[in-house]
N, C-alpha and C positions, 0 to 999 in steps of 0.2 A: 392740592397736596404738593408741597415742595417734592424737588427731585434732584439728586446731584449728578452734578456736568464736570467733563473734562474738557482743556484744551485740544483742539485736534493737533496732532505734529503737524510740523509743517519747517521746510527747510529754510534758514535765513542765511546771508551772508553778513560777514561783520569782519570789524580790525579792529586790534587794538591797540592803543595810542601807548607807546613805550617811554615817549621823550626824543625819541630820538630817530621814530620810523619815518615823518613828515613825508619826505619821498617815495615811500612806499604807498602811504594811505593816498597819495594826491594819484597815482597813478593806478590804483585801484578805482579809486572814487571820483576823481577829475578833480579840476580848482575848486569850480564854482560852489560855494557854499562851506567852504573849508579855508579858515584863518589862521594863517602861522602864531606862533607864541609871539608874546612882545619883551620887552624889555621889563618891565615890571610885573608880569608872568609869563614868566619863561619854562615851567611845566603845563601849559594850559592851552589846546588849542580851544576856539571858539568855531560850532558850525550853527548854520542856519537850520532852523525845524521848519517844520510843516506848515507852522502859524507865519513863517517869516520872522521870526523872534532868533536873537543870537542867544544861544545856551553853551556854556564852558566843556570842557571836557577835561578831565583832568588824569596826568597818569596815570595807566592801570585801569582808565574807562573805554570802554568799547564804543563803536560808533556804528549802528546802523543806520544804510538809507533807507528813504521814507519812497512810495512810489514815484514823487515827482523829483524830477531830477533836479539837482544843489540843492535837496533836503536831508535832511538826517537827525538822528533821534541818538543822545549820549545816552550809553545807560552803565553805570556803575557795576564795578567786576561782581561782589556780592550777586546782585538783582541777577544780572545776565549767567552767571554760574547757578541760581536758582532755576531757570527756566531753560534751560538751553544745553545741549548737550553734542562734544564734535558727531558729523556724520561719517560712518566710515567709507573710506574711500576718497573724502572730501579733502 
């Protein structure tokens, strides 16, 4: 017999890439694993994931890390305003 599940809550931390926080996110989250925009995308930082794979981020995308440290996971404002919610206090 199927049965329906919920996620359990569970607190994350995250930032999101305005264009123009770069200094803010690096010193929340450190360098490693976090690439400035370039000249030919200059809304777009690039972090490393889980896999070791470089994935875009694009203004307006939030950036969670992953547990190993210079990982991180872009997740697009939509997705992450679906699942997520601020905590108070936080």
């Amino acid at each position: 017999m199927a049965r329906k599940y919920k996620k359990r809550p569970h607190v994350i931390e995250a930032m999101r890439w305005t264009g123009d926080n770069l200094d803010a996110i690096r010193a929340w989250a450190g360098t490693d694993g976090i690439y400035r925009p370039t000249e030919r995308r200059p809304d777009q930082l690039t972090v490393t994931t889980i896999q070791g794979d470089p994935a875009p981020v694009r203004v307006g995308d939030w950036i969670l890390p992953e547990p190993q440290a210079g990982r991180f996971y872009p997740c697009p404002a939509n997705v992450f305003e679906a699942l997520y919610e601020p905590v108070q206090g936080g």
